[in-house]
Every structure is written in C-alpha cells, then in structure tokens.
KEVEXDO-912168 format. One line per field, with one value per residue: residue number from 1; x, y, z of N, C-alpha, C, O in turn. Coordinates in Angstrom, 3 decimals, m for minus. Atoms other than C-alpha are relative to their C-alpha. Example, Ala and Ser with C-alpha at 12.3 -4.5 7.8 and 13.67 -1.06 7.14 Angstrom:
# KEVEXDO-912168
pos <- [1 | 2]
n_c1 <- [0.890 | m0.820]
n_c2 <- [m1.190 | m1.190]
n_c3 <- [0.000 | m0.060]
ca_c1 <- [12.300 | 13.670]
ca_c2 <- [m4.500 | m1.060]
ca_c3 <- [7.800 | 7.140]
c_c1 <- [0.900 | m0.770]
c_c2 <- [1.200 | 1.090]
c_c3 <- [0.000 | 0.730]
o_c1 <- [1.936 | m0.261]
o_c2 <- [1.181 | 2.198]
o_c3 <- [0.665 | 0.899]
# end
This chain:
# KEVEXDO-912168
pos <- [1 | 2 | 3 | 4 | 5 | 6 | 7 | 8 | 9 | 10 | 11 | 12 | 13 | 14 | 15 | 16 | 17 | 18 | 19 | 20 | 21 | 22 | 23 | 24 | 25 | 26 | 27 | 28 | 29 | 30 | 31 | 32 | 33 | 34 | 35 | 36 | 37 | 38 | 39 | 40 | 41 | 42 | 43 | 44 | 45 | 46 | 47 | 48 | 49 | 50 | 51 | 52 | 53 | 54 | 55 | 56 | 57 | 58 | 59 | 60 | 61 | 62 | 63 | 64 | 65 | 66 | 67 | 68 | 69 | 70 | 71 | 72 | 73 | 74 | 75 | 76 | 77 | 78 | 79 | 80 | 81 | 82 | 83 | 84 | 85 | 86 | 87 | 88 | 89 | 90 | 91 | 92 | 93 | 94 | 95 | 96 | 97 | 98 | 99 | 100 | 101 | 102 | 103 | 104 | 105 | 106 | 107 | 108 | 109 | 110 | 111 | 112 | 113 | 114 | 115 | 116 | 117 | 118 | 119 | 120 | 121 | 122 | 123 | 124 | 125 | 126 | 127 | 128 | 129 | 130 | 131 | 132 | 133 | 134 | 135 | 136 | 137 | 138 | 139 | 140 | 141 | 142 | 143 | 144 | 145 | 146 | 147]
n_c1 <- [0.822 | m0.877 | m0.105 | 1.143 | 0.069 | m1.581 | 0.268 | 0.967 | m0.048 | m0.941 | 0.657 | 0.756 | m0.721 | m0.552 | 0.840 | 0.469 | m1.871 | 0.542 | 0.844 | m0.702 | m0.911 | 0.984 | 0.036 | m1.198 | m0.654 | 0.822 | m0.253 | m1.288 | m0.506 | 0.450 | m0.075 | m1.033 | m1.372 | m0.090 | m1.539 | m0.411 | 0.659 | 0.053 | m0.748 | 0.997 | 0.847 | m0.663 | m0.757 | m1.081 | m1.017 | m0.314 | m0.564 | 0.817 | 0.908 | 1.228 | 0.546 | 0.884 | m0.241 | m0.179 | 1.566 | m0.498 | m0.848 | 0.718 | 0.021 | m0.989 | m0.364 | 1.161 | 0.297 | m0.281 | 0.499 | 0.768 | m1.129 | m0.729 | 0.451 | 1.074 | 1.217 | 1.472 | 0.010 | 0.108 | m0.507 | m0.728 | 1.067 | m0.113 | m1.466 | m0.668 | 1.102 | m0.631 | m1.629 | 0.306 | 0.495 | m1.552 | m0.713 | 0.979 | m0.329 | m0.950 | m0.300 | 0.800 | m0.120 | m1.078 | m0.037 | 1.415 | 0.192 | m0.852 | m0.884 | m1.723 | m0.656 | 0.640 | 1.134 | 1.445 | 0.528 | 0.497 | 0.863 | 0.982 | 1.896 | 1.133 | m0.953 | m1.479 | 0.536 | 1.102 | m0.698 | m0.810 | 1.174 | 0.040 | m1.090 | m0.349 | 0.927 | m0.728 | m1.395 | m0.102 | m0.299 | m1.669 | 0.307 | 0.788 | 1.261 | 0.616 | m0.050 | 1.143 | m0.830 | m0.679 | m0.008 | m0.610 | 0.080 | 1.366 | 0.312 | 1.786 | 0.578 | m0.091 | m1.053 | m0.748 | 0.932 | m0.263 | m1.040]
n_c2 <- [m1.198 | m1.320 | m0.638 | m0.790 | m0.665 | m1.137 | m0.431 | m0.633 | m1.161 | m0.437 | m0.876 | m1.206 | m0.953 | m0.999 | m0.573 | m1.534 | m1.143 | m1.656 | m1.286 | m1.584 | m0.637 | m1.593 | m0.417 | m0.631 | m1.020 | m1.361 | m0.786 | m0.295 | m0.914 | m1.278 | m1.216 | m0.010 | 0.714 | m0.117 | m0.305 | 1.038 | 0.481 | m1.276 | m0.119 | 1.132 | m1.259 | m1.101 | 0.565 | m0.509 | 0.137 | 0.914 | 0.804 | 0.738 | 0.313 | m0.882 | m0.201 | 0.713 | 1.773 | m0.042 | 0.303 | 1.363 | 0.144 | m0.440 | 1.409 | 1.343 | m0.240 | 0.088 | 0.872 | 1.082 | 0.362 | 1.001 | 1.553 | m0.090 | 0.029 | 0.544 | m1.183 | 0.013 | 0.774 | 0.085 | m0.970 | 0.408 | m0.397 | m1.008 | m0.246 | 0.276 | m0.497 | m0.892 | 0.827 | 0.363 | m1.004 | m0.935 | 0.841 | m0.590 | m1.656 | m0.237 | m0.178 | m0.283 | m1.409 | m0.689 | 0.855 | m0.597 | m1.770 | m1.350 | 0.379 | 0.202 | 1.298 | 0.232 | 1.741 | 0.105 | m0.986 | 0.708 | 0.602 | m0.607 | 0.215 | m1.176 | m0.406 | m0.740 | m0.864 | m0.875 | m0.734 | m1.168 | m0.912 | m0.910 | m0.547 | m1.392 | m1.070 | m0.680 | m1.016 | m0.874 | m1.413 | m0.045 | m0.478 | 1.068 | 0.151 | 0.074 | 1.398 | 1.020 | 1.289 | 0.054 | 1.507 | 0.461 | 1.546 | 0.366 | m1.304 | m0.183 | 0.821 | m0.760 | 0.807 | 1.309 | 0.227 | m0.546 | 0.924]
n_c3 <- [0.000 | 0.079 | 1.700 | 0.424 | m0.970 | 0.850 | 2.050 | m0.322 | m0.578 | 0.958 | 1.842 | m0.911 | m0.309 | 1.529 | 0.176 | m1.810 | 0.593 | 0.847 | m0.442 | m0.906 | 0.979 | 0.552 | m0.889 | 0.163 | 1.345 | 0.255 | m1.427 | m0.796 | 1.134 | 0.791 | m1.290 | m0.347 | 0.105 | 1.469 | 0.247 | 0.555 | 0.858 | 1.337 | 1.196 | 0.313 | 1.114 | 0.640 | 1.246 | m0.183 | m1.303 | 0.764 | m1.152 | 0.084 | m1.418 | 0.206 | m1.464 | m0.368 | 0.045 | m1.311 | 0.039 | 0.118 | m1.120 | m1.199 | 0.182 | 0.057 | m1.358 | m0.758 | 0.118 | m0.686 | m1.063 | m0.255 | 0.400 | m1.038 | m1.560 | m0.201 | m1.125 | 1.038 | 0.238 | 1.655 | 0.432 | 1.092 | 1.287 | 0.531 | 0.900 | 1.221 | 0.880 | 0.416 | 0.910 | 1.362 | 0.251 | 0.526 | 1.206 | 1.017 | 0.079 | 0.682 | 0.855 | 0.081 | m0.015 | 0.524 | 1.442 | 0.927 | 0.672 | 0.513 | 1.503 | m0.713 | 0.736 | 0.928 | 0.161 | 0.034 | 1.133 | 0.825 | m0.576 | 0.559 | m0.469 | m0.566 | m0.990 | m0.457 | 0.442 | m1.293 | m0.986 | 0.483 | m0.242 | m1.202 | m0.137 | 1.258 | m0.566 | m1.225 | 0.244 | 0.866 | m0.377 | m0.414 | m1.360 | m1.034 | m0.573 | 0.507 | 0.823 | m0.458 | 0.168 | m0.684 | m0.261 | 1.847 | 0.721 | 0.228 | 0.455 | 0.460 | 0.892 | 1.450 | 1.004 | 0.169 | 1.364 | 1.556 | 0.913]
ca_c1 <- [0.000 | 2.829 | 3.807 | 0.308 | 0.199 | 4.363 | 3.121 | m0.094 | 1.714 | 4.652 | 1.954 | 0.049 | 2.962 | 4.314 | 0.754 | 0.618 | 4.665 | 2.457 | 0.268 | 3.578 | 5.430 | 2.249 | 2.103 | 5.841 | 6.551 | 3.523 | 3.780 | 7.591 | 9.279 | 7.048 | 7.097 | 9.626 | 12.112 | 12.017 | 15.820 | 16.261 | 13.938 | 14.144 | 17.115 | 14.975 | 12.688 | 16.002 | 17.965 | 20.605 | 22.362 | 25.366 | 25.686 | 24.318 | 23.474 | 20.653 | 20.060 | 16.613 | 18.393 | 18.719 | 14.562 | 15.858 | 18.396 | 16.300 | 14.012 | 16.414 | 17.391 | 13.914 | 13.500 | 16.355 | 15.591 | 12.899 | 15.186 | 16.954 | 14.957 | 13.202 | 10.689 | 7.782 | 6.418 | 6.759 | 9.395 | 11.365 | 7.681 | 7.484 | 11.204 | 11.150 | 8.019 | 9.509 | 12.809 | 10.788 | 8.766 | 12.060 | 13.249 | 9.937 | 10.510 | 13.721 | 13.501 | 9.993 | 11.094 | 14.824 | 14.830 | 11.861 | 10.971 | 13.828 | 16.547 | 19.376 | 20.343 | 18.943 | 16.261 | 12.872 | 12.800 | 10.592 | 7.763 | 4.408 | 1.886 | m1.036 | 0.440 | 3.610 | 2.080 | m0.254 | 2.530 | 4.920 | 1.941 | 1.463 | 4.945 | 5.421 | 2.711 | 4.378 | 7.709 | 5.987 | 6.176 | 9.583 | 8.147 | 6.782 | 3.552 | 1.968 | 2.637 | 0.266 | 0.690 | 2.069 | 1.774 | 3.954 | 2.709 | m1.333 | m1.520 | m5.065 | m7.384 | m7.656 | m4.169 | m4.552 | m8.141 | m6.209 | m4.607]
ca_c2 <- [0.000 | 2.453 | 2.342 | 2.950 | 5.681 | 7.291 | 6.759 | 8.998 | 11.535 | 11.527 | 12.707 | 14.931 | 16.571 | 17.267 | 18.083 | 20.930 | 22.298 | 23.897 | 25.648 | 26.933 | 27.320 | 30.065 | 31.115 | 31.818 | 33.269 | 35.742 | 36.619 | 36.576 | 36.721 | 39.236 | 40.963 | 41.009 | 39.260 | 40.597 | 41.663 | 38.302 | 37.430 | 40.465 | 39.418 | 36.112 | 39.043 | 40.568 | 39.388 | 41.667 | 39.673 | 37.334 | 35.015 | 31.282 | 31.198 | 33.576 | 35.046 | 33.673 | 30.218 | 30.807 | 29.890 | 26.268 | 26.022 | 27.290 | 24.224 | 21.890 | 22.973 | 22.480 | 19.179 | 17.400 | 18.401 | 16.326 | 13.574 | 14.388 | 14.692 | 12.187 | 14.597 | 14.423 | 11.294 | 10.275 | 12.966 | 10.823 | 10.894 | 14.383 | 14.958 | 13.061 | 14.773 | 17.973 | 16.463 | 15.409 | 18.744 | 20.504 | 17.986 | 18.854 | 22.226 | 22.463 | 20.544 | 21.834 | 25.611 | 25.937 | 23.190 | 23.138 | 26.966 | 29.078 | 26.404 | 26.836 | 23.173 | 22.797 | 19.959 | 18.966 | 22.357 | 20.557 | 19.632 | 20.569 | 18.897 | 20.741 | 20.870 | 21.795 | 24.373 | 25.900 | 26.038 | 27.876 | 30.113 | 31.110 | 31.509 | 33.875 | 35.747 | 36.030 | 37.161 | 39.611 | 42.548 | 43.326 | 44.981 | 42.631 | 44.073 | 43.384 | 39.823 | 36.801 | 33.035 | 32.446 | 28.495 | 26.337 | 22.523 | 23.384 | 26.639 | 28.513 | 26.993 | 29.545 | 28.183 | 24.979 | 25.497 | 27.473 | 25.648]
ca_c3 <- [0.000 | 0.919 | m3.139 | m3.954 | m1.736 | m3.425 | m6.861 | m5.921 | m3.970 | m6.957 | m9.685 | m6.884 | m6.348 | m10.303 | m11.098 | m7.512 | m9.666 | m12.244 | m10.057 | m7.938 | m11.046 | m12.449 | m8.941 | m8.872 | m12.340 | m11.937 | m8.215 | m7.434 | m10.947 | m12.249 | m8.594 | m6.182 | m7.447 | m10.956 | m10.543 | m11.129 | m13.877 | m16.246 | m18.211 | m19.128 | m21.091 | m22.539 | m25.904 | m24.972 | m22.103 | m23.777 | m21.077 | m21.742 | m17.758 | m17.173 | m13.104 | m13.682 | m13.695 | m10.123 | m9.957 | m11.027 | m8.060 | m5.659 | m6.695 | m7.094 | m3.313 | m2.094 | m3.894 | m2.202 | 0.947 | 0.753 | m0.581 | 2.575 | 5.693 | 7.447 | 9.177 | 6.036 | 5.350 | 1.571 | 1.415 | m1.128 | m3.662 | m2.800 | m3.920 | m6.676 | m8.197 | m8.030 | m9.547 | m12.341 | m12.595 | m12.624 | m15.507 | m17.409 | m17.014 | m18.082 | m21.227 | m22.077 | m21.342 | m22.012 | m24.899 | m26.430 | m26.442 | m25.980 | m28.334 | m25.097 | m27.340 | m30.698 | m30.459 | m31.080 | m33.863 | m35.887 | m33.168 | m35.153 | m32.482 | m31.493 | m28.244 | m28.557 | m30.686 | m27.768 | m25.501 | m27.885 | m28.687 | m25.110 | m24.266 | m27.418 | m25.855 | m22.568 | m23.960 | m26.077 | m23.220 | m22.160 | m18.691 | m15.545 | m15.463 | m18.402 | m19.425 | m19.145 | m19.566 | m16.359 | m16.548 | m18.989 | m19.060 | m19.218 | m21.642 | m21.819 | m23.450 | m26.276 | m27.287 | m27.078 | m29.757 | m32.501 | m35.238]
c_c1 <- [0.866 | 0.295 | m1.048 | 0.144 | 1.681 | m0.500 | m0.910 | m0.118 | 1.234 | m0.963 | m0.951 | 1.102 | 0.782 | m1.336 | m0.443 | 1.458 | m0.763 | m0.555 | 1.105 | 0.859 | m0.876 | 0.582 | 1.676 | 0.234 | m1.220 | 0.174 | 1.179 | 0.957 | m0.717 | m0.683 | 1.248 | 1.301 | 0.286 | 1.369 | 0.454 | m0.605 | m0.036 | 1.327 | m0.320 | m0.984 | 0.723 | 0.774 | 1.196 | 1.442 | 1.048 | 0.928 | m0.633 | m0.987 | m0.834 | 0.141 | m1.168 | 0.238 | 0.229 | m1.479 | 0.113 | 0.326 | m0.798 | m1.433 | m0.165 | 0.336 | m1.365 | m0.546 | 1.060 | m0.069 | m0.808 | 0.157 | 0.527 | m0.239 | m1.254 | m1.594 | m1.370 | 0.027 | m0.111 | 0.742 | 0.751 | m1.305 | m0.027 | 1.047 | 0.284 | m1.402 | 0.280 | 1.262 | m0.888 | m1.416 | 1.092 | 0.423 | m0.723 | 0.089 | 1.393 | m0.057 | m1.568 | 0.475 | 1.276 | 0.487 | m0.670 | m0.184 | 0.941 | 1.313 | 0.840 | 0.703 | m1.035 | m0.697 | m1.266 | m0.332 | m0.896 | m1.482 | m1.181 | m1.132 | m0.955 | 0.173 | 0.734 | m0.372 | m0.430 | 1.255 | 1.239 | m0.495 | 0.193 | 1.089 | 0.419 | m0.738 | 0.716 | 1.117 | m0.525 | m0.297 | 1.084 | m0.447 | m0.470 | m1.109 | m1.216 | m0.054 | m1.140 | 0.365 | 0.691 | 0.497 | 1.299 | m0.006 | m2.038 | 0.080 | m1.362 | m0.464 | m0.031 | 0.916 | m0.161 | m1.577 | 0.435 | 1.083 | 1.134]
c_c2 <- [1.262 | 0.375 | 0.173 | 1.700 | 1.324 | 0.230 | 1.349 | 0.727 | 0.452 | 0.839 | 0.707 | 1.178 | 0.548 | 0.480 | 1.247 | 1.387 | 0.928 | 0.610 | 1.247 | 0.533 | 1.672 | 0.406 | 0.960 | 0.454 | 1.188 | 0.657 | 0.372 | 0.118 | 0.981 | 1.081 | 0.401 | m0.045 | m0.219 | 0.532 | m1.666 | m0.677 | 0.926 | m0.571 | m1.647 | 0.390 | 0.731 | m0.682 | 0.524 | m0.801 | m1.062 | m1.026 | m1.465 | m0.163 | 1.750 | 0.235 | m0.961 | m1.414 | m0.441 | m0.514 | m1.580 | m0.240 | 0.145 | m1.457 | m1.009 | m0.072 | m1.015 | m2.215 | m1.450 | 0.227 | m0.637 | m1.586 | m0.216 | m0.641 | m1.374 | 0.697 | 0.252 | m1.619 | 0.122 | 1.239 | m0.665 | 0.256 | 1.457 | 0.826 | m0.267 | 0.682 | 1.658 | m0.023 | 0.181 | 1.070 | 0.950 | m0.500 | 0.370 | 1.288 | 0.212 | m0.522 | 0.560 | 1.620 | 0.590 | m0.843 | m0.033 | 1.455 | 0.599 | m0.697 | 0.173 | m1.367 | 0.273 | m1.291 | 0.656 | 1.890 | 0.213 | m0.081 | 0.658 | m0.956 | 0.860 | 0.406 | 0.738 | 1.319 | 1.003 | 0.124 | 0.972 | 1.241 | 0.787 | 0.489 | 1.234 | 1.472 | 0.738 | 0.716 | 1.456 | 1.650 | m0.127 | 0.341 | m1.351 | 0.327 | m0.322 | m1.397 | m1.006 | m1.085 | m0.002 | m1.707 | m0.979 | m1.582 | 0.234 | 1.828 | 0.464 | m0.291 | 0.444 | m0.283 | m1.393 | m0.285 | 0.440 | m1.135 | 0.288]
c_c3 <- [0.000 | m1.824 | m0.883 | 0.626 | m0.762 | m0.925 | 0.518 | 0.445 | m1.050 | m1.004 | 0.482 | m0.193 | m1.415 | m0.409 | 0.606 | m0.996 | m0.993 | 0.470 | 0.681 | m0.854 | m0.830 | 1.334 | 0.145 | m0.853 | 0.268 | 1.254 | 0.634 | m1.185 | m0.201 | 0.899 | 0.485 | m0.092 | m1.407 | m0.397 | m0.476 | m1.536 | m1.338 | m1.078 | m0.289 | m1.328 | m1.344 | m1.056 | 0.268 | 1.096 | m1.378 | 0.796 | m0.462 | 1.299 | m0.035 | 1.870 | m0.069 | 0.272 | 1.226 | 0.849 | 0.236 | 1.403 | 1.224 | m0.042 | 0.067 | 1.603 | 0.911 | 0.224 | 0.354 | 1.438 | 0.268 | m0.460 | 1.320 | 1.239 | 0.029 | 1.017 | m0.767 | m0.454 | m1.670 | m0.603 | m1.427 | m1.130 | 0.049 | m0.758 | m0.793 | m1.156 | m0.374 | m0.631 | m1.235 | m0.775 | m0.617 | m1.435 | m1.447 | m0.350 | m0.916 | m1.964 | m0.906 | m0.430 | m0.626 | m1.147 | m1.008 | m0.474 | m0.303 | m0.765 | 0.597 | m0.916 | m0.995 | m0.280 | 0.032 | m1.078 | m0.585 | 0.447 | m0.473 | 0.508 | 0.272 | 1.453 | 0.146 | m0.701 | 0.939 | 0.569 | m0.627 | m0.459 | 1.002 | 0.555 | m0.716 | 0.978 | 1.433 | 0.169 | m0.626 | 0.579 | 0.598 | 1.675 | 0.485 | 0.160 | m0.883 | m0.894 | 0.055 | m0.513 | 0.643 | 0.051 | m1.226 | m0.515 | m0.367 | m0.310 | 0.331 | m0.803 | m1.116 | m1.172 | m0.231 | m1.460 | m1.363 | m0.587 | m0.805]
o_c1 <- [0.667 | 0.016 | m0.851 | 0.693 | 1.677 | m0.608 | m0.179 | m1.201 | 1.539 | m0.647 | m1.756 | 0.898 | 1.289 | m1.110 | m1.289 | 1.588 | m0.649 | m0.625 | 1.036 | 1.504 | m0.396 | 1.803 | 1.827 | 0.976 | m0.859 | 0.509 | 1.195 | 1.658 | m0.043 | m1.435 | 2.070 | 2.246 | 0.753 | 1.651 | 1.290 | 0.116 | m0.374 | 1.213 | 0.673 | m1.220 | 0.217 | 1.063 | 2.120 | 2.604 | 0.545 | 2.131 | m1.709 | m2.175 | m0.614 | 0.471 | m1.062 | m0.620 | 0.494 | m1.413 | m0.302 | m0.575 | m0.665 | m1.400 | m1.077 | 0.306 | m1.278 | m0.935 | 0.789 | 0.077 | m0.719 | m0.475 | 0.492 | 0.319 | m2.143 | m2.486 | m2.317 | 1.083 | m0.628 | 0.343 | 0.755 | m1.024 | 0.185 | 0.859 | 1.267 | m1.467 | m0.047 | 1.680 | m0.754 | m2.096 | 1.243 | 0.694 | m0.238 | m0.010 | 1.363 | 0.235 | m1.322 | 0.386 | 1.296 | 1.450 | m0.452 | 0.068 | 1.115 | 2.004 | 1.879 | 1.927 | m2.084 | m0.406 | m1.682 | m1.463 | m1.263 | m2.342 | m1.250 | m2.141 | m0.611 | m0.098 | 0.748 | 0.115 | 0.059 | 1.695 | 1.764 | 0.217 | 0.758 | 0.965 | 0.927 | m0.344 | 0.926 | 1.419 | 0.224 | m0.563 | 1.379 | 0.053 | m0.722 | m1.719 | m2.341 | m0.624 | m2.174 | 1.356 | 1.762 | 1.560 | 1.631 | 0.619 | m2.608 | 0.094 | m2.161 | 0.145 | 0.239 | 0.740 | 0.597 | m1.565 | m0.086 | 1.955 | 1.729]
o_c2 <- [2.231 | 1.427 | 0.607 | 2.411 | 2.528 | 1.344 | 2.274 | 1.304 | 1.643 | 1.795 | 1.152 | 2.302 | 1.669 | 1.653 | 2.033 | 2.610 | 2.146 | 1.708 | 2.471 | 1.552 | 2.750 | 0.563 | 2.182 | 1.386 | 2.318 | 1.841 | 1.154 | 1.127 | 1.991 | 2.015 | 0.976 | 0.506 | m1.219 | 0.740 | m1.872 | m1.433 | 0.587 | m0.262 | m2.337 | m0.237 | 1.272 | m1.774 | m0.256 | m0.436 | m1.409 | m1.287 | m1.122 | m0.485 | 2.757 | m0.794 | m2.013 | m2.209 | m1.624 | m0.768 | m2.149 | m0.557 | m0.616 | m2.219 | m1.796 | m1.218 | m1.965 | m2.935 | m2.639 | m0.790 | m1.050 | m2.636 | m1.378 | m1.563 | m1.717 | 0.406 | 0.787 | m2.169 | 1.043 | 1.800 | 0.034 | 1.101 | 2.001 | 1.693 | 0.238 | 0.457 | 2.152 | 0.988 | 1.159 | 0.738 | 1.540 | 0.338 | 0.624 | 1.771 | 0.580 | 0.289 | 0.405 | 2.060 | 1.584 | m0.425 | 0.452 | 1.934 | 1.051 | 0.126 | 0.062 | m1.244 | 0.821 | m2.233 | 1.772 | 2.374 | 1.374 | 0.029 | 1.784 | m1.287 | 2.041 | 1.574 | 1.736 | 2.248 | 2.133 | 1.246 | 1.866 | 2.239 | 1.878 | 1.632 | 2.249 | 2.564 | 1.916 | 1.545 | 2.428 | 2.638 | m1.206 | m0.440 | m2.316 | m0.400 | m0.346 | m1.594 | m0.485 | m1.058 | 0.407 | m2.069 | m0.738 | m2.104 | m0.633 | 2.724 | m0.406 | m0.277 | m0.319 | m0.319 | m2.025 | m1.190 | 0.084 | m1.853 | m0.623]
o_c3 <- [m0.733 | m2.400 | m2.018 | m0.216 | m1.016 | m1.439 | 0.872 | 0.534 | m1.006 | m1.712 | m0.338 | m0.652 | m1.465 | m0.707 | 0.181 | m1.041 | m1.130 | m0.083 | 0.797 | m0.608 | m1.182 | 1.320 | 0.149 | m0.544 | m0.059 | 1.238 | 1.584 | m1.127 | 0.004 | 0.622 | m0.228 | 0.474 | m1.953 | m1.577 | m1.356 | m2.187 | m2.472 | m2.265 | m0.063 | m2.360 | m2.327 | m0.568 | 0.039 | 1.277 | m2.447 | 0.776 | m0.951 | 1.322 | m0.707 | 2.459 | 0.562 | 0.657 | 1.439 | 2.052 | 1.245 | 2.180 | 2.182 | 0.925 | 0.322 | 2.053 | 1.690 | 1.144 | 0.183 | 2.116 | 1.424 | m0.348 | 1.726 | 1.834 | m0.750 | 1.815 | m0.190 | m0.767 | m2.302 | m1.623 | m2.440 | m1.980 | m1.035 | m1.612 | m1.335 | m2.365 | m1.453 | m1.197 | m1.970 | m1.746 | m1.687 | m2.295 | m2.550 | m1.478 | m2.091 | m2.842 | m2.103 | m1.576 | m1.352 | m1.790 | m2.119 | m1.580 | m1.434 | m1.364 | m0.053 | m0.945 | m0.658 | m1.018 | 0.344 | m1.023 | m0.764 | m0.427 | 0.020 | m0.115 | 0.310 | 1.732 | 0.868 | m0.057 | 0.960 | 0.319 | 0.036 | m0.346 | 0.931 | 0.995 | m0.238 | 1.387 | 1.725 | 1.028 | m0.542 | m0.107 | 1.111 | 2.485 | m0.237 | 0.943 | m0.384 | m1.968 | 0.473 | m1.242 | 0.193 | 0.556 | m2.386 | m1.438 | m1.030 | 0.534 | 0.678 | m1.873 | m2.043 | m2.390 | m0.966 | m2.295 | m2.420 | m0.098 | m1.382]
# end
C-alpha cells in the first residue's frame, strides 16, 4: 500500500509544480524578485546562464531536501516529483521553447504548438507588469483550440 500511496503523492505533487510554477513566475518573478527574472525578457544579455536560472536552483534545493529529511512522510515521492517537474521544465522551457540546445525544432503537435503560442505571448512585453501566460505545461485553453 505504501507504493500505492508514493506513486499517488509523486503525480500529486508534479501536477501541484504547475500551479507553484504560475504562482511563482507571476507573483515573485514578475514581482519582487524581478531583478532576477528580467534578463529572461532581454535578448541583450550574452551570457548562456541567465540570473533567472537561479529559480531552477532554488528548486532543485527544495526538492532534495525532501530527498533528505526524514521529518515528512513520503518525502522521497514528494522529492522526486519535483525532480521530475524541474526535468519537465527544463527541457519543455529551455529546450523546447527558448533552443538553449537545438532539439525537437521541428515539433508541429497541437500541443507543442499551444505552448509555444502562449509563451510567445508572454515574452511579447519586455516589462513585468503586463505579461500573461504564467503556466507552462497546461496553456489557456484559447491556445490549445487554434490551429
């Protein structure tokens, strides 16, 4: 029962990463902590590492502490669901969309479509206060109906 019980808190817990991943790109990148996230917006930087890549790390931090400690039960499912949120993320966001490696170029699903759609959209104000498409595995629906 306990590995009923991991599985079921592993795909709770990568399914909960997109809500804190909107939650975090609209409320703390595109608030507070937009010193970090603005040159993410900018073409000008000519660094491959990005500050915002510091979002990752921070994380990656979070998600082995719960590899770590025994003080949460099912910390290893919750650690490895953000592991493998992070993993999605990465090649989803910095592979897929923004081409940090040249793969998947080509990808003409209706999917991958919607989410390069909504992303476009979100790059397409340089400022933090006027963007939208905060999410990046479940676009709005609007993208995911156009063809």
């Amino acid at each position: 029962m306990n590995i009923i019980y991991s599985i079921l808190i592993f795909f709770g817990t990568f399914a909960g990463m997109e809500f804190m991943a909107w939650f975090t790109h609209k409320y703390v990148m595109h608030g507070f902590l937009w010193v970090l996230h603005k040159d993410h917006h900018r073409k000008d930087h000519n660094s491959w590492w990005e500050r915002n890549d510091l979002f990752f790390v921070f994380y990656a931090a979070i998600s082995m502490f719960f590899f770590m400690t025994d003080y949460v039960a099912f910390g290893n499912a919750i650690g490895a669901g953000i592991a493998a949120y992070g993993a999605t993320y990465f090649l989803v966001h910095d592979i897929f969309i923004h081409q940090r490696f040249k793969l998947f170029r080509k990808a003409n699903h209706w999917y991958a479509k919607s989410i390069r759609r909504a992303h476009k959209i979100h790059h397409k104000h340089l400022g933090k206060e006027e963007s939208e498409c905060f999410g990046m595995l479940v676009p709005p629906l609007r993208y995911l109906k156009q063809k």
